[in-house]
CHARMM internal coordinates of N, CA and C (Angstrom, degrees):
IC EDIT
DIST 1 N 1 CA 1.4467
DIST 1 CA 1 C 1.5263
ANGL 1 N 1 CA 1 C 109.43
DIST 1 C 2 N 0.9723
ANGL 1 CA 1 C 2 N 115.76
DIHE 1 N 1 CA 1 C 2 N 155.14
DIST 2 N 2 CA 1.9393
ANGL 1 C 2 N 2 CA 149.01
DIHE 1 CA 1 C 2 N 2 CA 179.97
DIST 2 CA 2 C 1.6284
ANGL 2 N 2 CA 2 C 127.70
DIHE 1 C 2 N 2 CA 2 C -73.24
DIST 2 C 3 N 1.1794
ANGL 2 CA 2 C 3 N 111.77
DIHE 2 N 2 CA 2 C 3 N 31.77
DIST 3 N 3 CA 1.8579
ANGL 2 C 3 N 3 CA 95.14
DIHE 2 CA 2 C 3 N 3 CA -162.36
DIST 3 CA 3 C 1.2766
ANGL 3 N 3 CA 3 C 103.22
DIHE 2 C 3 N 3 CA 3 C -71.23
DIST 3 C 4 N 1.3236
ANGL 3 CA 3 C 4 N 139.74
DIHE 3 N 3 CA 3 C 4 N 114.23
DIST 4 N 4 CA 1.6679
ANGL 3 C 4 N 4 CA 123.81
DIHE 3 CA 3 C 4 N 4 CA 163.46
DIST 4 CA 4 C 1.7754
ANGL 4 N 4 CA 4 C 110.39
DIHE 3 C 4 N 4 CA 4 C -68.18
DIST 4 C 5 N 0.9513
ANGL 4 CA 4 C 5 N 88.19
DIHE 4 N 4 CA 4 C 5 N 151.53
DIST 5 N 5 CA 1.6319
ANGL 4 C 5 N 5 CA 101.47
DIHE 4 CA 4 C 5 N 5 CA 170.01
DIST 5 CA 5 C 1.6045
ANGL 5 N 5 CA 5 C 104.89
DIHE 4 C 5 N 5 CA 5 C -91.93
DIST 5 C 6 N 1.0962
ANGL 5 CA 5 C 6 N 113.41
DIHE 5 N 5 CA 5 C 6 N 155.81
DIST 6 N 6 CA 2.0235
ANGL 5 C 6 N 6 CA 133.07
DIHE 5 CA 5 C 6 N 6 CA -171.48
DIST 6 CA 6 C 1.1664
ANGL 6 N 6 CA 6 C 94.68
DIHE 5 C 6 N 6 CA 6 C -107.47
DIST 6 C 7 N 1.3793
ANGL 6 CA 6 C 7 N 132.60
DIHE 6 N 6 CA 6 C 7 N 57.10
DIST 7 N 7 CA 1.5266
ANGL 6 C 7 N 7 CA 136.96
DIHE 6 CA 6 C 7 N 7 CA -177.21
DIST 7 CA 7 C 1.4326
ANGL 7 N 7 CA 7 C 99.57
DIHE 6 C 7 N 7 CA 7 C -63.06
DIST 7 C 8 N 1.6888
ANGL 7 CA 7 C 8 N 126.88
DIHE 7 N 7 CA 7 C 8 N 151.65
DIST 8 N 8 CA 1.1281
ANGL 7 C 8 N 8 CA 117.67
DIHE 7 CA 7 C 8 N 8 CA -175.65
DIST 8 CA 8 C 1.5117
ANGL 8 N 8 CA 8 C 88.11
DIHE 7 C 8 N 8 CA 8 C -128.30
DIST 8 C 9 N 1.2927
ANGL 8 CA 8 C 9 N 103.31
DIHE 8 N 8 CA 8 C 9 N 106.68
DIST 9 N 9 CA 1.5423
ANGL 8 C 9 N 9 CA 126.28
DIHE 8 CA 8 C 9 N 9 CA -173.66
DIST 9 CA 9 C 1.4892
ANGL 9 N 9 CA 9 C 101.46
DIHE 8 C 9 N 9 CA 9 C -53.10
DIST 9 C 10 N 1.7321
ANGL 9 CA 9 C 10 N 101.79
DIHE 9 N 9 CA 9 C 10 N -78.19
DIST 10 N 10 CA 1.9410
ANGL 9 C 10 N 10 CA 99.47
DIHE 9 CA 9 C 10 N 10 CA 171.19
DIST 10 CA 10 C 0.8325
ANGL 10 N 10 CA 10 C 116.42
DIHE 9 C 10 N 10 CA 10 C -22.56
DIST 10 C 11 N 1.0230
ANGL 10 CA 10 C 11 N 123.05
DIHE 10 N 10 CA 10 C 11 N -40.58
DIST 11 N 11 CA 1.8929
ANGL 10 C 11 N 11 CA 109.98
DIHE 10 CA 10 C 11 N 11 CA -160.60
DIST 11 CA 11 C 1.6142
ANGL 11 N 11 CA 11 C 111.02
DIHE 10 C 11 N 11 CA 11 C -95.24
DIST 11 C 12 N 1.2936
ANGL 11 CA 11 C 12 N 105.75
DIHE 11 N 11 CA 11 C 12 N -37.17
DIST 12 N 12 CA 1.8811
ANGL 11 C 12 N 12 CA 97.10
DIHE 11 CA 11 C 12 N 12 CA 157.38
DIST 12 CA 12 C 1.2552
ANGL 12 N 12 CA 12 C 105.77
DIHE 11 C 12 N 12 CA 12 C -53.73
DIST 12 C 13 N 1.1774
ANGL 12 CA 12 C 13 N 129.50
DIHE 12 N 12 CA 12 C 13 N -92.87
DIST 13 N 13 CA 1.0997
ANGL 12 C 13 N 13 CA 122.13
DIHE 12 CA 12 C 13 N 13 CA 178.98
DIST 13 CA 13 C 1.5574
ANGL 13 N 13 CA 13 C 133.85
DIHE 12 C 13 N 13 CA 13 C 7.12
DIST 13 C 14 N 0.9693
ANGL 13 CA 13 C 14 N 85.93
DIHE 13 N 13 CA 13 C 14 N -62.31
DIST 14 N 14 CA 1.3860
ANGL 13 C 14 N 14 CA 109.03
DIHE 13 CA 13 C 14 N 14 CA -169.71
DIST 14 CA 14 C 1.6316
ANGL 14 N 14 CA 14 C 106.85
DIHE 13 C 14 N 14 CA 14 C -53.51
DIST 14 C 15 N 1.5254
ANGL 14 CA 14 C 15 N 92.25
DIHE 14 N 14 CA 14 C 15 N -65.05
DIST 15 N 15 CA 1.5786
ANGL 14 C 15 N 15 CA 96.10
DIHE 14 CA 14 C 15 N 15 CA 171.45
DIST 15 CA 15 C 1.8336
ANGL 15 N 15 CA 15 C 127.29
DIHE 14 C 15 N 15 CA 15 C -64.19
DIST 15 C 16 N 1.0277
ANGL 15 CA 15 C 16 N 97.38
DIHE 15 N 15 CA 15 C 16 N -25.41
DIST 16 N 16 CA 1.4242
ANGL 15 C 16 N 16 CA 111.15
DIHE 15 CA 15 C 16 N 16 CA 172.96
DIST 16 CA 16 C 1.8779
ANGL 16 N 16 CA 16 C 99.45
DIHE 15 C 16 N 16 CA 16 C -52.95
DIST 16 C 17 N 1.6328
ANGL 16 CA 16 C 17 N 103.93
DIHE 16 N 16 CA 16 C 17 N -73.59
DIST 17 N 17 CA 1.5775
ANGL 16 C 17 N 17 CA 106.89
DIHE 16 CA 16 C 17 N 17 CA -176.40
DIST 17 CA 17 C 1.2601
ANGL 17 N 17 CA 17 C 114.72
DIHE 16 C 17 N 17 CA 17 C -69.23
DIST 17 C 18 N 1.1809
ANGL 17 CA 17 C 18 N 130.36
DIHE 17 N 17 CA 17 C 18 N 5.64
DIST 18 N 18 CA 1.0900
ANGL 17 C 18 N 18 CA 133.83
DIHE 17 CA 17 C 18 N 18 CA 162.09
DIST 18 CA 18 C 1.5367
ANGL 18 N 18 CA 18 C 116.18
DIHE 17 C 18 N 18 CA 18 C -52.54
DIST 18 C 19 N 1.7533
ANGL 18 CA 18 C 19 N 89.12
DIHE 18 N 18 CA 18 C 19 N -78.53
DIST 19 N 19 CA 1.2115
ANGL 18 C 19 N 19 CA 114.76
DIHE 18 CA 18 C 19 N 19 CA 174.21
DIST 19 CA 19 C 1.6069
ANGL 19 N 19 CA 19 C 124.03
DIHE 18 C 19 N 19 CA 19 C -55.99
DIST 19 C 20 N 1.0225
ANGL 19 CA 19 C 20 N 106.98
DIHE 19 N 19 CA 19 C 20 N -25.81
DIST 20 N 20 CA 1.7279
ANGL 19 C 20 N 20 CA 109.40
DIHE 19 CA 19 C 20 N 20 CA 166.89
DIST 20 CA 20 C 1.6012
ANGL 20 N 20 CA 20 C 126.13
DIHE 19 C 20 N 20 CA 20 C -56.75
DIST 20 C 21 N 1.6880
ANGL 20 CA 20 C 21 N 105.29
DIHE 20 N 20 CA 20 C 21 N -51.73
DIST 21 N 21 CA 1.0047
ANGL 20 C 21 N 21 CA 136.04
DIHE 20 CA 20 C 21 N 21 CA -125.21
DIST 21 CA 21 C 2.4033
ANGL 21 N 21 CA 21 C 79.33
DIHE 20 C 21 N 21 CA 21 C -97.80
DIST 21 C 22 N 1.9812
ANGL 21 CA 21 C 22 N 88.46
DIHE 21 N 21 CA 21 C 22 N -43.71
DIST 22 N 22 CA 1.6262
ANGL 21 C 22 N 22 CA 82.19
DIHE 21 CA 21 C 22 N 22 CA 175.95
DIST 22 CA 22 C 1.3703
ANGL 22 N 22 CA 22 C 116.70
DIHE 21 C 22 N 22 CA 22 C -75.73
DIST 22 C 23 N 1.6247
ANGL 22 CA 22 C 23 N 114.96
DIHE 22 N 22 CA 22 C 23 N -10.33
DIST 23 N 23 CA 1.7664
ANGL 22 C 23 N 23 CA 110.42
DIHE 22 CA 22 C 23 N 23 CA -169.45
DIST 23 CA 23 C 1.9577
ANGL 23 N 23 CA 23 C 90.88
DIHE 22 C 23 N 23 CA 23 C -93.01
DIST 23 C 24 N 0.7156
ANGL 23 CA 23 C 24 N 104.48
DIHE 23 N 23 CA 23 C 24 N 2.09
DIST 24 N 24 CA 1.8337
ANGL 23 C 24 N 24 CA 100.74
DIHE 23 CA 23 C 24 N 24 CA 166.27
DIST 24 CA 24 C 1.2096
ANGL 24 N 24 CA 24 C 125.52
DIHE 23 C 24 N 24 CA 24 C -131.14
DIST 24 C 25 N 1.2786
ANGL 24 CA 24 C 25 N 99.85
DIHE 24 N 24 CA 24 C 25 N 23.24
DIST 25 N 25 CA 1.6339
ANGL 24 C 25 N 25 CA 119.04
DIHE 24 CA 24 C 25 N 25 CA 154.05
DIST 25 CA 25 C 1.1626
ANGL 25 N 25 CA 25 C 123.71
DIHE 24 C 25 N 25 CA 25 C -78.95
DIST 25 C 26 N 2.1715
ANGL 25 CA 25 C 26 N 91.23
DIHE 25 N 25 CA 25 C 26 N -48.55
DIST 26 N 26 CA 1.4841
ANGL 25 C 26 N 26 CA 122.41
DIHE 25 CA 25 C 26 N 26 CA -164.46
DIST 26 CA 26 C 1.4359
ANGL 26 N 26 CA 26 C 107.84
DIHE 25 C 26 N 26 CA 26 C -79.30
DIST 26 C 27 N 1.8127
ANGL 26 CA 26 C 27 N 127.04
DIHE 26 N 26 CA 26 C 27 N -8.08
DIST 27 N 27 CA 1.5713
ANGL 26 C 27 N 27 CA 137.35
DIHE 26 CA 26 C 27 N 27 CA -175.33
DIST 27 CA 27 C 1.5896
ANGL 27 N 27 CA 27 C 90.23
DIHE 26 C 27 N 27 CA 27 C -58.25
DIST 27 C 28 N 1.4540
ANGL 27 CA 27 C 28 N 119.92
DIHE 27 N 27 CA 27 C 28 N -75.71
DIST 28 N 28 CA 1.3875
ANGL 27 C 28 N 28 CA 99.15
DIHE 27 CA 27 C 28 N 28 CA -153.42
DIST 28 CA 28 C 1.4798
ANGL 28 N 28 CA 28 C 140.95
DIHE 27 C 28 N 28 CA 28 C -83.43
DIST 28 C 29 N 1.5239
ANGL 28 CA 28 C 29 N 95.55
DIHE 28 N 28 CA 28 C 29 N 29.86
DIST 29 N 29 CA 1.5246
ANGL 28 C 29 N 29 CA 123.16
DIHE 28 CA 28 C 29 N 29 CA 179.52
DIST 29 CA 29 C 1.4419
ANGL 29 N 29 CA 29 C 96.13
DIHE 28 C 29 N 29 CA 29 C -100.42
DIST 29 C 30 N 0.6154
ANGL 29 CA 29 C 30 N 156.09
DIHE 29 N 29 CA 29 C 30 N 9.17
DIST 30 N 30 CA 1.9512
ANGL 29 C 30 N 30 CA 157.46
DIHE 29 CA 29 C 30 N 30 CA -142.12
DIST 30 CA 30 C 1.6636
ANGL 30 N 30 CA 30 C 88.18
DIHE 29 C 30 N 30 CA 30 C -109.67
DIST 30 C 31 N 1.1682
ANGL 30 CA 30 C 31 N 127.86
DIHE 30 N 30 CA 30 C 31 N -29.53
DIST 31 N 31 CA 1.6091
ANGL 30 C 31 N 31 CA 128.46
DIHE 30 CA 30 C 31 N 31 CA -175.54
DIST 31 CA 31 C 1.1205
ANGL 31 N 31 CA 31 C 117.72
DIHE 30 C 31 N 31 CA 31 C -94.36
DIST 31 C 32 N 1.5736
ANGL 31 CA 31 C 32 N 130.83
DIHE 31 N 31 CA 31 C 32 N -22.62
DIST 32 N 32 CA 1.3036
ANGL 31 C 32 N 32 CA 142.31
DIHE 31 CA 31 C 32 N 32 CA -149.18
DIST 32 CA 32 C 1.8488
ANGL 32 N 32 CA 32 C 94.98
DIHE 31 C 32 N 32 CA 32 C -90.59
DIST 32 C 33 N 1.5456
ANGL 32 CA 32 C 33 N 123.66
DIHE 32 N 32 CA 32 C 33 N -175.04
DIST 33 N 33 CA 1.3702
ANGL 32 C 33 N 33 CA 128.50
DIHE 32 CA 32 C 33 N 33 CA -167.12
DIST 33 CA 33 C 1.2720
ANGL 33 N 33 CA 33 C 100.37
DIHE 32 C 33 N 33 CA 33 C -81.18
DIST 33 C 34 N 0.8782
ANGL 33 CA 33 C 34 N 119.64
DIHE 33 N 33 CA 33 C 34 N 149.21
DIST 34 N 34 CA 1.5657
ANGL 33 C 34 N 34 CA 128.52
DIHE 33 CA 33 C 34 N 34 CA 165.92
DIST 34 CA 34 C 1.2481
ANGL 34 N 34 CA 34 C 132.97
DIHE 33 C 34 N 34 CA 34 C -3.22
DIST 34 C 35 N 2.0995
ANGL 34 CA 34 C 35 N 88.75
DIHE 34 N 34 CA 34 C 35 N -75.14
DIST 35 N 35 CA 1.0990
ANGL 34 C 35 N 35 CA 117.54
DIHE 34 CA 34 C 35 N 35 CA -175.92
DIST 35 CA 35 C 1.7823
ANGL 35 N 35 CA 35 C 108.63
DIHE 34 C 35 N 35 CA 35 C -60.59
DIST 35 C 36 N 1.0775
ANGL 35 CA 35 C 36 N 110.94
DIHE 35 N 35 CA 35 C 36 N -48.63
DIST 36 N 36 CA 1.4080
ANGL 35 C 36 N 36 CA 108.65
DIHE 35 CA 35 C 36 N 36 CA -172.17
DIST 36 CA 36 C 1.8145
ANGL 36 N 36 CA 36 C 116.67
DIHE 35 C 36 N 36 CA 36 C -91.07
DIST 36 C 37 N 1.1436
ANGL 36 CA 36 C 37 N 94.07
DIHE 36 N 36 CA 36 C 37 N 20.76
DIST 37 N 37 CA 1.7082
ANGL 36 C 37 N 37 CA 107.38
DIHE 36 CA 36 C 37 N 37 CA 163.75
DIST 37 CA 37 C 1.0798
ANGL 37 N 37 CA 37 C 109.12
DIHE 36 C 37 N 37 CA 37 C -99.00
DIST 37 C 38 N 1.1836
ANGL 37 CA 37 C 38 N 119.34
DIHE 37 N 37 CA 37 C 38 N -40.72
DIST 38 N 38 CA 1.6198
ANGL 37 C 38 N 38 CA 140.47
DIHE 37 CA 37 C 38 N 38 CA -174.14
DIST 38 CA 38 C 1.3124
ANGL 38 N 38 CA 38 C 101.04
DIHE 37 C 38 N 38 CA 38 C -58.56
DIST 38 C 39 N 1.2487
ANGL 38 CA 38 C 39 N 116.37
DIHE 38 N 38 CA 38 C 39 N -75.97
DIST 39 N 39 CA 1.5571
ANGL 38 C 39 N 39 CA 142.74
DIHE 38 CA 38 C 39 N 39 CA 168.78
DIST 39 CA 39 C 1.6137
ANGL 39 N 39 CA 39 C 107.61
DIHE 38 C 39 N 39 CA 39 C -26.31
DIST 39 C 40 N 1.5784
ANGL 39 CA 39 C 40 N 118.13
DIHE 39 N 39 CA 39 C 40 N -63.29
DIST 40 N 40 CA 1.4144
ANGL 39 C 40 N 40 CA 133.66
DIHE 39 CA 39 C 40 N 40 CA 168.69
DIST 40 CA 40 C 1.7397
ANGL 40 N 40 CA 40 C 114.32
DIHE 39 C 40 N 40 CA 40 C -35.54
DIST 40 C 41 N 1.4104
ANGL 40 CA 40 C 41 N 101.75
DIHE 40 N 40 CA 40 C 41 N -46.21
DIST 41 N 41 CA 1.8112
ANGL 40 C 41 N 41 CA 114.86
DIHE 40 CA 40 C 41 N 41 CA -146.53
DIST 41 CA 41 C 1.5510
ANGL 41 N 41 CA 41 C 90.51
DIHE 40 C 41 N 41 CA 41 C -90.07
DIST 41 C 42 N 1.5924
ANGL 41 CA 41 C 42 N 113.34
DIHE 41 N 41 CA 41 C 42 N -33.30
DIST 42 N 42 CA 1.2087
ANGL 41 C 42 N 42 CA 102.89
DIHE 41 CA 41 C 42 N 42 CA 174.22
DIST 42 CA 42 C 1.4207
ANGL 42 N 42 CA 42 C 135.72
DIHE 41 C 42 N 42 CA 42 C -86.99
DIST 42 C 43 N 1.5723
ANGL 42 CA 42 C 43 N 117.78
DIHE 42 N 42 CA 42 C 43 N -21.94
DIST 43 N 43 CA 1.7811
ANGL 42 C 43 N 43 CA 112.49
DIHE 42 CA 42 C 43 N 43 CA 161.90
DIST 43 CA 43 C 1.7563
ANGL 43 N 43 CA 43 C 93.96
DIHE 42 C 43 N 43 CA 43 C -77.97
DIST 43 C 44 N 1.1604
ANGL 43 CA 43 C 44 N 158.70
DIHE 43 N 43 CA 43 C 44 N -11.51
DIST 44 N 44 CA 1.3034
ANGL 43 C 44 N 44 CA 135.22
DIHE 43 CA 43 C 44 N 44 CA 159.80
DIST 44 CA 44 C 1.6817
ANGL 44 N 44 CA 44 C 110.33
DIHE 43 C 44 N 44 CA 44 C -78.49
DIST 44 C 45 N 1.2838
ANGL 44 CA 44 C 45 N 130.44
DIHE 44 N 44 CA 44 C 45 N 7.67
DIST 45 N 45 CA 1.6465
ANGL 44 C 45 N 45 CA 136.14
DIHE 44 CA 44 C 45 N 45 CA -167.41
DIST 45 CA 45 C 1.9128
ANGL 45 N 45 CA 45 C 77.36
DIHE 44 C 45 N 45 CA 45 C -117.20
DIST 45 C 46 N 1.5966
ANGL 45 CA 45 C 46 N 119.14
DIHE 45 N 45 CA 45 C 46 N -39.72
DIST 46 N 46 CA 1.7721
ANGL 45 C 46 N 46 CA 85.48
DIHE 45 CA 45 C 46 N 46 CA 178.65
DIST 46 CA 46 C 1.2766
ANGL 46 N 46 CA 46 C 97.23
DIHE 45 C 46 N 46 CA 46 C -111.26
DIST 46 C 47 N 1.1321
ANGL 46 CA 46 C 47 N 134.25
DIHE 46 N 46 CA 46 C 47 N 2.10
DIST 47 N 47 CA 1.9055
ANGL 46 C 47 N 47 CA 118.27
DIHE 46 CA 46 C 47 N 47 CA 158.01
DIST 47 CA 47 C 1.7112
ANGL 47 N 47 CA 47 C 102.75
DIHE 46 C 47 N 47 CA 47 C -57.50
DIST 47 C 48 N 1.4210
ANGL 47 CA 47 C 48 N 139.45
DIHE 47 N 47 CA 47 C 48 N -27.60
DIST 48 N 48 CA 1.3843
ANGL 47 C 48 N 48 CA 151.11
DIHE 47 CA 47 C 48 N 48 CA 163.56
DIST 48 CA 48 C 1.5095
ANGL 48 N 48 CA 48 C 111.34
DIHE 47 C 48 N 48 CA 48 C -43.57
DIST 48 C 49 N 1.5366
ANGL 48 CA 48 C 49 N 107.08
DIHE 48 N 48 CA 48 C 49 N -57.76
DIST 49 N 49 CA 1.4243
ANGL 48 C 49 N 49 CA 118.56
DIHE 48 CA 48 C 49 N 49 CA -150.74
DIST 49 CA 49 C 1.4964
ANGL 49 N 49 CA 49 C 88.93
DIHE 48 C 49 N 49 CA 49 C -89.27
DIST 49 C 50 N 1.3065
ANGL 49 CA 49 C 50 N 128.63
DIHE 49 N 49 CA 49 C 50 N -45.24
DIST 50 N 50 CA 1.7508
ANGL 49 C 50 N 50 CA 131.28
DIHE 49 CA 49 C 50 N 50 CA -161.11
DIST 50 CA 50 C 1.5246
ANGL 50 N 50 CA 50 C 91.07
DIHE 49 C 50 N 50 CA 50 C -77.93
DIST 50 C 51 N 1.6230
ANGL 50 CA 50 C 51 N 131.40
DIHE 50 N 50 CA 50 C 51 N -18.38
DIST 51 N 51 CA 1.5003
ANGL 50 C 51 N 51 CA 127.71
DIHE 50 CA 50 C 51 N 51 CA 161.23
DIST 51 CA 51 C 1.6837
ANGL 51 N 51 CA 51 C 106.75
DIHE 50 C 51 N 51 CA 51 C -61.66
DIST 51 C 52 N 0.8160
ANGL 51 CA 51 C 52 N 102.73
DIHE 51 N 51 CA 51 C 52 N -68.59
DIST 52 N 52 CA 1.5622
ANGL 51 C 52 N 52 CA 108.46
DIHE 51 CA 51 C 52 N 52 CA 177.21
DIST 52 CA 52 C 1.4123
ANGL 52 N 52 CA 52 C 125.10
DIHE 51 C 52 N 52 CA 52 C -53.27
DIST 52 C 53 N 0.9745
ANGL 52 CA 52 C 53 N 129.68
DIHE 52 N 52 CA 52 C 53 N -26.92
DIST 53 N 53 CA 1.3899
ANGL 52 C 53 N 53 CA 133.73
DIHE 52 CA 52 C 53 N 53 CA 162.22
DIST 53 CA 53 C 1.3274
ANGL 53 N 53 CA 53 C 111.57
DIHE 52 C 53 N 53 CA 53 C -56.75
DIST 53 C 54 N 1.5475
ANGL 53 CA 53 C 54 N 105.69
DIHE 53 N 53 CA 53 C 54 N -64.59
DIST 54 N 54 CA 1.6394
ANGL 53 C 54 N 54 CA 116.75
DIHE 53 CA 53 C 54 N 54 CA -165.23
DIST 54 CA 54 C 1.6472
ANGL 54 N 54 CA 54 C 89.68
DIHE 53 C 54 N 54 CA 54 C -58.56
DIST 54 C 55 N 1.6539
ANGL 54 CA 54 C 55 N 138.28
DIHE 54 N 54 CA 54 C 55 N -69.11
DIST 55 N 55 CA 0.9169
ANGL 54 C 55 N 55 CA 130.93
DIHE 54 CA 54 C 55 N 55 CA -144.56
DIST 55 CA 55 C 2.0724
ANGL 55 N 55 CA 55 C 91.77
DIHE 54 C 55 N 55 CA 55 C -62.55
DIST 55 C 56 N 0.6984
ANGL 55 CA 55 C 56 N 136.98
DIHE 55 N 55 CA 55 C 56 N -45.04
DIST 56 N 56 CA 1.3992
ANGL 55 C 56 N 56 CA 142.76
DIHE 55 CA 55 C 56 N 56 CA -119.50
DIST 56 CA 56 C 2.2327
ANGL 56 N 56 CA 56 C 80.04
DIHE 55 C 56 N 56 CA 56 C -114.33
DIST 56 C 57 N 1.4536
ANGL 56 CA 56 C 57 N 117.43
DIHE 56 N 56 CA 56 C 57 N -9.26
DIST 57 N 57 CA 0.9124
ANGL 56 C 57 N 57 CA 124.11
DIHE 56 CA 56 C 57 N 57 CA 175.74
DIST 57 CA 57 C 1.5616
ANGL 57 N 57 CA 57 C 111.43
DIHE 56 C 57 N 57 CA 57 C 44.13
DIST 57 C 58 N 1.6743
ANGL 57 CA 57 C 58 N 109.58
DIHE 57 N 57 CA 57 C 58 N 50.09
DIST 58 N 58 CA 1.3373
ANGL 57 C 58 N 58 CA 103.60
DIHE 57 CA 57 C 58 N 58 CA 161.57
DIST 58 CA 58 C 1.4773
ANGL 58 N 58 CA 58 C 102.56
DIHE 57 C 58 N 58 CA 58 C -98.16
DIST 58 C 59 N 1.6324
ANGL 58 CA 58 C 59 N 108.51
DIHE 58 N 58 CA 58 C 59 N 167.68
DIST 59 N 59 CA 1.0911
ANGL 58 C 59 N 59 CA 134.02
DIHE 58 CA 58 C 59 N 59 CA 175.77
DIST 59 CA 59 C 1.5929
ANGL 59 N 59 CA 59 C 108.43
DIHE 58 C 59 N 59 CA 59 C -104.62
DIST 59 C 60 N 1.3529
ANGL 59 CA 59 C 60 N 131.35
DIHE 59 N 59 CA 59 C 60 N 103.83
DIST 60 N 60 CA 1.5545
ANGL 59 C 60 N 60 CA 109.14
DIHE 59 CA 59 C 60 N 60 CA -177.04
DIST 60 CA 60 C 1.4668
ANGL 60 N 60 CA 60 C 98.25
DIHE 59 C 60 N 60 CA 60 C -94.75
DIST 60 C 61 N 1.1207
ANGL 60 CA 60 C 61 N 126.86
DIHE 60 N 60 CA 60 C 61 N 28.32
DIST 61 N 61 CA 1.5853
ANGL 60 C 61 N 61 CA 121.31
DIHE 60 CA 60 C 61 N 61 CA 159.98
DIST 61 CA 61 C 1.8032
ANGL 61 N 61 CA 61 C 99.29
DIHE 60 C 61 N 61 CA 61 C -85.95
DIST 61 C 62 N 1.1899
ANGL 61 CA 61 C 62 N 121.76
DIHE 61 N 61 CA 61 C 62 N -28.05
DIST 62 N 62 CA 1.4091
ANGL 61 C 62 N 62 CA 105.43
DIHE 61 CA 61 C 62 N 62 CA -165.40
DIST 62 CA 62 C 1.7270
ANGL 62 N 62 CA 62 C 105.15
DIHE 61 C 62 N 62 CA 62 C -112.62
DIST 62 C 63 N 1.3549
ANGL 62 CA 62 C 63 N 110.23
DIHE 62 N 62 CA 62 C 63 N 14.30
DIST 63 N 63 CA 1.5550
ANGL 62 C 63 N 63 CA 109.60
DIHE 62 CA 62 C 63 N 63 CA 178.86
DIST 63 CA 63 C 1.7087
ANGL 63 N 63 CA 63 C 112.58
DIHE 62 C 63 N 63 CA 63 C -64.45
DIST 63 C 64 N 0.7048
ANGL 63 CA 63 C 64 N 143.12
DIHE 63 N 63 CA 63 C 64 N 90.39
DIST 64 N 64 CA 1.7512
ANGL 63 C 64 N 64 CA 124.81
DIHE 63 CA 63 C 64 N 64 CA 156.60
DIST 64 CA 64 C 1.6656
ANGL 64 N 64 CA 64 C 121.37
DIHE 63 C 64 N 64 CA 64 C -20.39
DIST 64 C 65 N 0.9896
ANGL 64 CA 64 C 65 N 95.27
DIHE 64 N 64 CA 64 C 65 N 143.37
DIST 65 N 65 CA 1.6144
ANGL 64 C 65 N 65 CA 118.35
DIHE 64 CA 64 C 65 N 65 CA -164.36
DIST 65 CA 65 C 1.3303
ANGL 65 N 65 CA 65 C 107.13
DIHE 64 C 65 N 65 CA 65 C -111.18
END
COOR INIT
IC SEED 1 N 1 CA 1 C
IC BUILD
């Protein structure tokens, strides 16, 4: 038997170019000091996650812990 899945293309997508779009942001920091690569890799690691939230419409004020 056949079940298709209701894949929601946009939204791969979405995250896919997301994620592209910040790892070739993050190329021409690859030379810079440490510290401020570090610094760099991580507000583009939560510019990622605050994408995913909004799309995925969680609230992490109301998650349980």
């Amino acid at each position: 038997k056949h079940y298709p899945v209701p894949y929601n293309w946009r939204r791969i997508f979405l995250f896919v170019f997301s994620g592209v779009a910040l790892y070739l942001i993050s190329i021409p920091f690859s030379e810079v000091q440490p510290l401020l690569r570090y610094s760099i890799h991580t507000i583009l690691i939560t510019i990622f996650i605050l994408i995913y939230l909004k799309v995925e419409k969680i609230n992490i004020w109301r998650l349980k812990l």
